[in-house]
C-alpha angles and dihedrals in degrees: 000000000000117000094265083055102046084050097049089054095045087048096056104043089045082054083051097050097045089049099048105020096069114118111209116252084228098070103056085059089046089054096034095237111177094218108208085017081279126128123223090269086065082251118146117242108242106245097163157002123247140172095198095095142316140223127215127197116135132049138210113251111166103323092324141109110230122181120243142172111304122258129191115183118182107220084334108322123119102233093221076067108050087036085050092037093053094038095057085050087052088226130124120270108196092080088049105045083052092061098041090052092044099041101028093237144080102248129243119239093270103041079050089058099043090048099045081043098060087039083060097044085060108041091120147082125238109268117291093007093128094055099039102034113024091037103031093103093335102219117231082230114076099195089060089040085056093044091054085051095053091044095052088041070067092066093048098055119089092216113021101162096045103123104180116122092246097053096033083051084055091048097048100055093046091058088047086061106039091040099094092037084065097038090055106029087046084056094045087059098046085047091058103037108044102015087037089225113150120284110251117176105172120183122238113263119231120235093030124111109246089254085065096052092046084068098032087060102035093057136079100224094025095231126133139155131257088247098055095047096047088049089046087053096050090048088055087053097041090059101035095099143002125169126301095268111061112106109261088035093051086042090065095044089056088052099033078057097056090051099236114146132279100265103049083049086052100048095052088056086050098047090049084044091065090063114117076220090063128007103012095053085107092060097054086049100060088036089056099044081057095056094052089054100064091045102048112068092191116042088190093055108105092187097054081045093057097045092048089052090046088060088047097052075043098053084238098116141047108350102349096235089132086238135122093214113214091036126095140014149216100247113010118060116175090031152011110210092208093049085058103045080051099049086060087071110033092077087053101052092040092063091057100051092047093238092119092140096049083047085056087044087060099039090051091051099057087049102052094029093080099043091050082053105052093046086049106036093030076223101152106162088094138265127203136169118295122203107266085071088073107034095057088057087047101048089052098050088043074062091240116165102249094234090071094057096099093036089054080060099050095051074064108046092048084087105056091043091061086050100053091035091061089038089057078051112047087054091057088219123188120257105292090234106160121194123257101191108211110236095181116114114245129256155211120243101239117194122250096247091053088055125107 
């Protein structure tokens, strides 16, 4: 077959599938099938315990479920305290937040130590990974960039399918550690190969959080203020964790379950985490804020804001998906508490970037967005800005290459997928298989000479 006809064949049988593999909408509600594990309410099915974290956001009043202010609490710890509790201190967080998902407990000045301490030990790739691995055919994707990094870390490891707690605690870190190594150096590679930039491979430096060497290695001249480091690290310790059920988390329950190694298990969160639905929301936001840019002559214009949200709830602006990216979210609805712990610092930074009237363009938005939609949805029970509408400003003001947003989660996330992965583990669950009921009529073989 020659390409015209391999597309003419591809084109017909998609056409067929959209035309005959549609499920009606009637008969999920016949069956009572939770799509997306949600009830109608838009509540999530409970599939699991967990001591990891827990969200709140809605409370008990007389038999009924009312919305509140969002809460987020790490083993127990609400994370406006332990934010709040780091930043009085003036130290790093990121370090700290890991333990305490990993161990259950805020540690004490010695296990810190010890455990900064391994992170550091192993804040390094095996020899020549870097020039074999990251810049062997550097992928314009740095989440698989990242993936193929994880899956070759397997072939250096003397004993890679060893799940014990003893040997997956190893594992896991040594990925913590490596994990911004392959995020930036996976993005220095890209940036020379296929944007031909200079090619900069920095070492990490001892002594520094793993916020400070994110930046050390990512520029040029290594150099960053107190302030961008501190907000980069608060932004590592907002998204490390956030409840068993959201996509790349529950991801790594389902293969943790099915006791495959670490780094298959950490692979699958990682592939879930590159969905614009997950992990690449931040990217749409500051794409779309771009956009918005460019089609709103006054930003402080609340009337010319309005209209512009109103195309996009229409698919009639950006990129016509009918969302406001950056507001709303599947569980919280009036507010998002990282987004507030993160709002507390964007006005800051943008001060000192000079960047004040793109700060107000943000903060108009968040303002006006939940009232356009709910004049355009009639969606009432409340939406509020989620996190992602934050992180994406702040990474670009931080001067990030956009391409290393969801990785930058991921160099988060990282931790609260070990957690709930040993802690898959430690419960010795049985293998998470759900049940599809087949609603296709049965048929008769028929031969392939009676066949039209």
């Amino acid at each position: 077959m020659n390409n015209e006809q391999k597309s003419k064949f591809i084109e017909k049988y998609s056409k067929l599938m959209l035309e005959q593999g549609m499920i009606e909408n009637e008969l999920y509600l016949k069956y009572e099938v939770k799509r997306g594990l949600r009830d109608i309410s838009g509540k999530g099915v409970l599939v699991g315990l967990t001591e990891i974290s827990e969200i709140i956001s809605y409370v008990m009043q007389e038999g009924d479920l009312v919305p509140c202010e969002g809460k987020l609490y790490y083993r127990g710890i609400n994370i406006e305290n332990l934010v709040d509790g780091f930043l009085k201190e003036k130290r790093f967080g990121f370090e700290e937040a890991c333990f305490l998902l990993l161990f259950g407990h805020l540690p004490g000045k010695s296990e810190f130590a010890e455990f900064t301490a391994m992170l550091e030990e192993h804040t390094e790739l095996p020899d020549n990974f870097v020039r074999d691995t990251t810049m062997s055919a550097p992928s314009k994707d740095m989440m698989n960039s990242l993936s193929k990094g994880v899956l070759t870390l397997y072939a250096f490891d003397d004993n890679p399918d060893d799940i014990s707690i003893q040997n997956v605690l190893r594992q896991s870190m040594n990925l913590i550690a490596q994990f911004p190594l392959l995020a930036v150096y996976g993005y220095q590679s890209f940036a020379h190969f296929h944007e031909n930039k200079s090619l900069m491979i920095h070492p990490p430096q001892k002594g520094k959080s793993i916020a400070e060497n994110i930046l050390h290695m990512l520029r040029p001249d290594s150099q960053y203020t107190e302030l961008e480091a501190r907000i980069l690290d608060i932004a590592l310790v907002l998204h490390a964790e956030h409840g068993g059920g959201n996509n790349s988390t529950f991801t790594n329950h389902v293969v943790t379950s099915s006791h495959t190694d670490t780094y298959s298990a950490v692979v699958a969160s990682l592939a879930s985490l590159k969905g614009p639905r997950h992990g690449g929301a931040n990217v749409k936001v500051v794409q779309m804020f771009r956009d918005m840019k460019e089609n709103i002559s006054d930003w402080s214009s609340d009337d010319q804001i309005k209209t512009y949200l109103e195309k996009l709830l229409n698919k009639e602006g950006f990129d016509r998906s009918g969302l406001i990216y950056g507001m709303g979210h599947a569980v919280y609805s009036l507010s998002d508490p990282r987004a507030l712990i993160f709002r507390q610092f964007v006005e800051q930074l943008a001060k000192e970037k000079g960047r004040n009237d793109e700060y107000m363009l943000y903060s108009k938005v968040e303002t006006l967005a939940p009232e356009i939609i709910g004049k355009v949805r009639r969606i009432y029970k409340g939406v509020s800005a989620n996190v992602d509408f934050y992180s994406g400003f702040v990474y670009s003001m931080l001067d990030l290459p956009v391409e290393i947003f969801t990785p930058l989660f991921a160099v988060a996330r990282i931790a609260g997928w070990s957690a709930h992965r040993l802690e898959e583990l430690v419960n010795n669950g049985k293998i998470i298989r759900p049940a599809y009921k087949s609603v296709t009529k049965q048929q008769s073989y028929v031969p392939m000479s009676e066949r039209k």
